[in-house]
C-alpha positions as CSV (number, residue, x, y, z in Angstrom):
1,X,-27.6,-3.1,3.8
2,X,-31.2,-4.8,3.9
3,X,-31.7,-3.1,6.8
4,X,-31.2,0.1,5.7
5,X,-33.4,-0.1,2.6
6,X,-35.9,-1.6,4.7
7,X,-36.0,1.1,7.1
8,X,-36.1,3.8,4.1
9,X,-39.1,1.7,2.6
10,X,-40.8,2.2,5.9
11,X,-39.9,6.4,6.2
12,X,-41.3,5.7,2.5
13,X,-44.8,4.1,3.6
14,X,-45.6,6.8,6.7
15,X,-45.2,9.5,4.6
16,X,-47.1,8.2,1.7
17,X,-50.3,6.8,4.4
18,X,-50.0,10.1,5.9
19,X,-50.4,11.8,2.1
20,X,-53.1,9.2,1.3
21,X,-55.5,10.0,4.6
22,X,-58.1,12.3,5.1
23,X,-58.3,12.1,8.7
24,X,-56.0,15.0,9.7
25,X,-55.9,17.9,7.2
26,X,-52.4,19.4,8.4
27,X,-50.4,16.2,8.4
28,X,-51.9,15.5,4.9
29,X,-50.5,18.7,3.8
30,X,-47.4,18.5,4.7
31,X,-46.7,15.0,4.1
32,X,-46.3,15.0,0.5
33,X,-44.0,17.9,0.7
34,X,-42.1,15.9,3.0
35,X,-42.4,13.2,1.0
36,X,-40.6,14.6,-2.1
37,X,-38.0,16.0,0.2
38,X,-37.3,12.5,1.6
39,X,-37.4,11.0,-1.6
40,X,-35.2,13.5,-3.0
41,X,-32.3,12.9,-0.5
42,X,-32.9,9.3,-0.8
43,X,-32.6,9.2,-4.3
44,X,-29.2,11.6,-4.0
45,X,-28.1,9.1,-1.5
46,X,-28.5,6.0,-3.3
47,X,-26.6,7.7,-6.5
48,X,-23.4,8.6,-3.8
49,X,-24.2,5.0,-2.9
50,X,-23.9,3.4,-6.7
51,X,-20.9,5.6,-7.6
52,X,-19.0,4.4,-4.6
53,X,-19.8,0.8,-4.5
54,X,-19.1,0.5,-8.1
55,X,-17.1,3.6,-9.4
56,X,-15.0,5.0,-7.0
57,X,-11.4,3.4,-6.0
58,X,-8.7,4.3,-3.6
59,X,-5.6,2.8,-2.7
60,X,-5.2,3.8,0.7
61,X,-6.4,2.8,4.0
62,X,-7.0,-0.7,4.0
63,X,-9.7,-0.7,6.3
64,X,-12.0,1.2,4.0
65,X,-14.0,-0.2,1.0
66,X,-13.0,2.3,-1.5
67,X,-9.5,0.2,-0.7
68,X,-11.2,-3.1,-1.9
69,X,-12.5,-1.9,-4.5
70,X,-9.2,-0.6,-5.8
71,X,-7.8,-4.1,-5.0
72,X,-10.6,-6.0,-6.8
73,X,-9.9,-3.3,-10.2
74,X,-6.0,-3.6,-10.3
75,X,-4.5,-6.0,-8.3
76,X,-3.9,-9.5,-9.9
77,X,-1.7,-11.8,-8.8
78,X,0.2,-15.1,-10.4
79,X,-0.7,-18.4,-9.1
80,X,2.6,-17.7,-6.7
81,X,0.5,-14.9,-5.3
82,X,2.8,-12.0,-6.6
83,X,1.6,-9.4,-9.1
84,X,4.0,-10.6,-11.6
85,X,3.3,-12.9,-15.1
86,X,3.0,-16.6,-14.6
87,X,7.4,-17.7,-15.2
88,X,8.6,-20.8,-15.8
89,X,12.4,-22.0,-16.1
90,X,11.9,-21.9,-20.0
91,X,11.1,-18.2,-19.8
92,X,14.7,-17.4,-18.1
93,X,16.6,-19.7,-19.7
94,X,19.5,-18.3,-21.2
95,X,19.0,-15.0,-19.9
96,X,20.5,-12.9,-17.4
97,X,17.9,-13.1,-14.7
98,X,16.8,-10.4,-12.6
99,X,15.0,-10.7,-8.9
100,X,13.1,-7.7,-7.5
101,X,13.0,-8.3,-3.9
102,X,10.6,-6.3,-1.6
103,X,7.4,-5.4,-0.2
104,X,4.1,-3.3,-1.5
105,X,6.8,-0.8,-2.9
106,X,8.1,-3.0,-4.8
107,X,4.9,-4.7,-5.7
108,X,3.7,-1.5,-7.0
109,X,0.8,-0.8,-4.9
110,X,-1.5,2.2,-5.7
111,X,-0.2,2.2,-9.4
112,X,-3.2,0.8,-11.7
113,X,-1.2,-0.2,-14.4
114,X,1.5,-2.8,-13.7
115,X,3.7,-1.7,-16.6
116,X,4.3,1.6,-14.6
117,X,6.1,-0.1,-11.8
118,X,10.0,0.6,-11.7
119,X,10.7,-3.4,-12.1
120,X,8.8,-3.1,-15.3
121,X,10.1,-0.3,-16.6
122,X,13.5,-1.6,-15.7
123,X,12.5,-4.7,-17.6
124,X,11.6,-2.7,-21.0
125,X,14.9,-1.0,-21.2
126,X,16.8,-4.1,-20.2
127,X,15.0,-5.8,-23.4
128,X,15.1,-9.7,-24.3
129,X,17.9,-10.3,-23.1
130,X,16.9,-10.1,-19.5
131,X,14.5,-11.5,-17.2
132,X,13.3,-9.7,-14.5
133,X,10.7,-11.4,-12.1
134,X,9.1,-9.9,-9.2
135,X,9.0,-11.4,-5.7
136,X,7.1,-8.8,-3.8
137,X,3.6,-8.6,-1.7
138,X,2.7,-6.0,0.9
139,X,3.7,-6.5,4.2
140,X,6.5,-8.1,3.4
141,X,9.7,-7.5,5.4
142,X,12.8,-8.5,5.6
143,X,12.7,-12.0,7.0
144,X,9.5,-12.2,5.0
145,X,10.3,-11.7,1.8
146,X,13.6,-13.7,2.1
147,X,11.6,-17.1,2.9
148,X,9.5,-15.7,-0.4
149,X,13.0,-16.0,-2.2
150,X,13.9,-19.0,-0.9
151,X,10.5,-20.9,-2.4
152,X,9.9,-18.9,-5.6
153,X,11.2,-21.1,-8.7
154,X,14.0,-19.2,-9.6
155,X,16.8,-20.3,-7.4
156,X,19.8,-19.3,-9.1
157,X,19.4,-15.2,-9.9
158,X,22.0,-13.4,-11.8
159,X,21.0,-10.1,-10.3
160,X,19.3,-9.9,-7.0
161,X,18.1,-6.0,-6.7
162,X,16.5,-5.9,-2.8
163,X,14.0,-2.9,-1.9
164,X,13.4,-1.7,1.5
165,X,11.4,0.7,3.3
166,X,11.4,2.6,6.3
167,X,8.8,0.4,7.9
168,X,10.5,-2.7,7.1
169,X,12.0,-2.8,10.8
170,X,9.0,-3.6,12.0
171,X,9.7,-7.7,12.4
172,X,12.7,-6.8,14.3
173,X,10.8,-4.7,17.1
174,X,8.0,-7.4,16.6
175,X,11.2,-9.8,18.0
176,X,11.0,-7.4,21.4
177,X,7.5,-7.1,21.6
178,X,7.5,-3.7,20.6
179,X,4.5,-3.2,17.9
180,X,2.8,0.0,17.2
181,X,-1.1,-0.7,17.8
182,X,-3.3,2.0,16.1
183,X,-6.8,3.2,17.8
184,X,-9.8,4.5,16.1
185,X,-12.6,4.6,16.5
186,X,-14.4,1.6,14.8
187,X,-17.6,2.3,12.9
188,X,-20.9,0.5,12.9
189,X,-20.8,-2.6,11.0
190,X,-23.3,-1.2,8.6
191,X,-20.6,1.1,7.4
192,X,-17.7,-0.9,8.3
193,X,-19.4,-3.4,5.7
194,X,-22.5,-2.4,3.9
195,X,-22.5,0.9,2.9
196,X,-20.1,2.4,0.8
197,X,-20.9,6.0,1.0
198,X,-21.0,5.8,4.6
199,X,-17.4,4.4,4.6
200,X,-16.3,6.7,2.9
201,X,-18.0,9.2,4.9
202,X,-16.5,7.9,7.9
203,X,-13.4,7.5,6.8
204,X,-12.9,11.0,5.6
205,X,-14.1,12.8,8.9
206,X,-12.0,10.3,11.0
207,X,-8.7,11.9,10.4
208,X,-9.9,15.8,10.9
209,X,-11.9,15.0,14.6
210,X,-9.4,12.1,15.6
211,X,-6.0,11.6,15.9
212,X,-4.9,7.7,14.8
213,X,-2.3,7.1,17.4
214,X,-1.0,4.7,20.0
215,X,-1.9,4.0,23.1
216,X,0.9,6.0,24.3
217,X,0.2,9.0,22.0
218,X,2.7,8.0,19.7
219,X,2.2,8.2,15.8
220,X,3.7,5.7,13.7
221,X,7.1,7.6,12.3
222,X,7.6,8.6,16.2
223,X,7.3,4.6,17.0
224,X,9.7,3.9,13.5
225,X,12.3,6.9,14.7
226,X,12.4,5.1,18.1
227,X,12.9,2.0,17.0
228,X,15.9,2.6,14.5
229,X,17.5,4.7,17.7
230,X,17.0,1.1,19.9
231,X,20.0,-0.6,19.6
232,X,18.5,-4.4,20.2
233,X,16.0,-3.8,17.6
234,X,18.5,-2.9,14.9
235,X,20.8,-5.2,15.9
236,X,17.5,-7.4,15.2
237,X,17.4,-5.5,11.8
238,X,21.2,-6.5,11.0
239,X,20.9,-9.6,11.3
240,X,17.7,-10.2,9.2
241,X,19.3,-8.3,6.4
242,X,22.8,-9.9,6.9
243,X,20.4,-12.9,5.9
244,X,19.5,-11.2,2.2
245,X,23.3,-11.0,1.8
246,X,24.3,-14.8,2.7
247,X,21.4,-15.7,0.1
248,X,22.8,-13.3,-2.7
249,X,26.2,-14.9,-1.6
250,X,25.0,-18.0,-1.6
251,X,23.7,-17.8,-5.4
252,X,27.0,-16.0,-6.4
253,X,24.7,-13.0,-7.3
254,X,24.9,-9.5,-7.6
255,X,23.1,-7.7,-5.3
256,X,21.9,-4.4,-5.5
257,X,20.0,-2.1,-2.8
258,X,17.2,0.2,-3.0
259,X,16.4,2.4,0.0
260,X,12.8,4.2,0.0
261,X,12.4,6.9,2.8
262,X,9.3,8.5,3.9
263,X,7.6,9.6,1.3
264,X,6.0,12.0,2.4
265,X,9.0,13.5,4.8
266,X,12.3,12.0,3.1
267,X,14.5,14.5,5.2
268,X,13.4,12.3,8.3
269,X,14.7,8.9,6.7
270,X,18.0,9.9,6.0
271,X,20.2,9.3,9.5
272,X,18.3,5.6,9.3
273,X,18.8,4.9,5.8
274,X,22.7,5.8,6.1
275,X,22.3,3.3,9.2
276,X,20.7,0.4,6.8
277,X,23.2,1.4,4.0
278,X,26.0,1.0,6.4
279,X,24.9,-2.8,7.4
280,X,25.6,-3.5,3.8
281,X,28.7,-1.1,3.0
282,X,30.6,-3.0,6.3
283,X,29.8,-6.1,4.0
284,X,31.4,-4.6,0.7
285,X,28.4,-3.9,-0.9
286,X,28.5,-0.8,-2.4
287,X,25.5,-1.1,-5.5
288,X,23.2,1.1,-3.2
289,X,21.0,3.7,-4.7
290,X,19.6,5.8,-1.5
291,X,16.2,7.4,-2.5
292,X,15.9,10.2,0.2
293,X,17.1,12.7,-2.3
294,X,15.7,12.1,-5.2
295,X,12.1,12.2,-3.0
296,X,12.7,15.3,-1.5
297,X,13.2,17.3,-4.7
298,X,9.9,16.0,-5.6
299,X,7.0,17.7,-4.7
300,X,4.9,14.6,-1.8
301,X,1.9,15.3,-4.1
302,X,3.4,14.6,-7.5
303,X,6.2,11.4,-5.7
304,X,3.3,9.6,-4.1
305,X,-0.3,8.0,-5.3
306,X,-2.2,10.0,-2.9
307,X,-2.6,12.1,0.3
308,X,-4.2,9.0,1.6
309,X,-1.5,6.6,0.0
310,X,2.1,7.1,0.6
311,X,3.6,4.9,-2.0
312,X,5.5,5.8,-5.1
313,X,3.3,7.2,-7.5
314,X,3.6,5.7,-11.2
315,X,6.1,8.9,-12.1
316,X,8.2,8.6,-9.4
317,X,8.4,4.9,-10.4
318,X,9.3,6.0,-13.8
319,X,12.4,8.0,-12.5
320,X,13.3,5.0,-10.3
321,X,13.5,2.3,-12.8
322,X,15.7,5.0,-14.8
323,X,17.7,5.5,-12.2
324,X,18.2,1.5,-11.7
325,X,19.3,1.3,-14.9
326,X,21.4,4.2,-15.6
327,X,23.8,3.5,-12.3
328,X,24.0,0.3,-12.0
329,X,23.1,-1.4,-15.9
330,X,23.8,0.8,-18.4
């Protein structure tokens, strides 16, 4: 960024010599005129500059600075590194306790305020009686988030209440070798780093002159579809999540699924969510509340945070965490 204002301060200097000397009547002329131009842009620049360094904030894309800035605003974390209130075994004791497993869904990412998130709103109408802690991070899958239960403080749950999302398979292709790799173009460092209007910049033209795909021209719900249609990597899949259920059987607790499709396309999830559902159902679970349709009679624009950011949006986690506790509490 020191570059850039130097180089401005230089423009800056020319233009004002050039205004200042006597030598050549044309260029002093027309120097200050361009001089006050210059100065004008610079000066609209550096206020798109300001407001996006320091008052803009966007959940999605996590290569892109608006995305840290939205972190650095909303997202705080316990010292277990889960965005949950600090618990201790006093807190719980005596009450029937509660664990959300999951990922960024389940972590509530893109939704400022905490209290939104369907765990907490499941929490309110639970009242005192309950505890209901939160053992969720982005990124986390299956095989993930189980070693996150197995070294959290609260050993015994009552209820265990496990959320999964579509892209939750990707350990279990990981297991093959079989990753989906984005490319994109990668910007400058200056506005990979520096400037903050020239991320955003970027990152808005990106999508409409290039398409983020594979090396194989594949998009990432062509990879998922593919992956829950190969039969070694959901076989992968069953076993990690036969895993959740020997740890809720283990405990003696009650475990109840969650399945989040596509947010933005829930029709497309619904052949591979019956396909997770049924790892569980040939188990004897049958606590499963299946998302797909409830998304799809939601307009994607009112269900999710943002066209850039696919999670749940705070309504639609409203309506979850009523649905949580009307069919499987009340």
């Amino acid at each position: 960024m020191l570059t850039i204002i130097l180089i401005l301060g230089v423009i800056a200097a020319i233009l004002i010599g050039a205004s200042l000397q006597n030598r050549w009547q044309r260029l002093q002329y027309f120097a200050p005129r361009f001089l006050m131009a210059y100065l004008s842009i610079v000066m609209l620049l550096g206020i798109g500059e300001f407001f996006f360094r320091y008052a803009y904030a966007d959940s999605g894309w996590g290569f892109t600075l608006s995305y840290k800035n939205w972190e650095d605003l909303y997202w705080e974390t316990n010292s277990l590194g889960f965005r949950d209130r600090e618990w201790t075994p006093a807190d719980w004791d005596d009450k029937t306790t509660v664990m959300v497993l999951g990922d960024s869904f389940a972590a509530g990412w893109g939704v400022p305020d905490v209290n939104q998130r369907f765990s907490n709103v499941l929490a309110n109408q639970l009242g005192e009686d309950y505890a209901v802690v939160t053992v969720a991070r982005p990124g986390g899958t299956p095989p993930r988030e189980l070693a996150w239960a197995l070294e959290h403080p609260l050993q015994e749950p009552d209820v265990i209440i496990y959320q999964y999302y579509m892209n939750d398979i990707d350990d279990a292709a990981l297991r093959i070798d079989d990753k989906w790799i984005p490319q994109f173009p990668p910007p400058p460092k200056w506005i990979d780093q520096e400037s903050y209007l020239a991320n955003f910049l970027y990152w808005q033209l990106v999508p409409i002159i290039y398409t983020v795909n594979a090396p194989d021209g594949r998009s990432y719900w062509e990879w998922n579809d593919a992956a829950y249609q190969n039969f070694v990597i959901f076989d992968n899949l069953r076993e990690e999540l036969n895993a959740i259920m020997d740890y809720a059987e283990a405990r003696d607790a009650r475990l109840i699924v969650m399945l989040f499709p596509n947010m933005r396309d829930p029709v497309s999830s619904v052949g591979h969510l019956d396909g997770v559902a049924s790892v569980f159902e040939a188990r004897g679970y049958t606590d499963i509340l299946k998302l797909y349709n409830e998304a799809a009679a939601w307009n994607p624009d009112d269900s999710t945070v943002s066209s850039r950011d696919a999670h749940p949006s705070a309504a639609f986690h409203q309506r979850v965490g009523d649905l949580l506790y009307e069919e499987f509490f009340e």
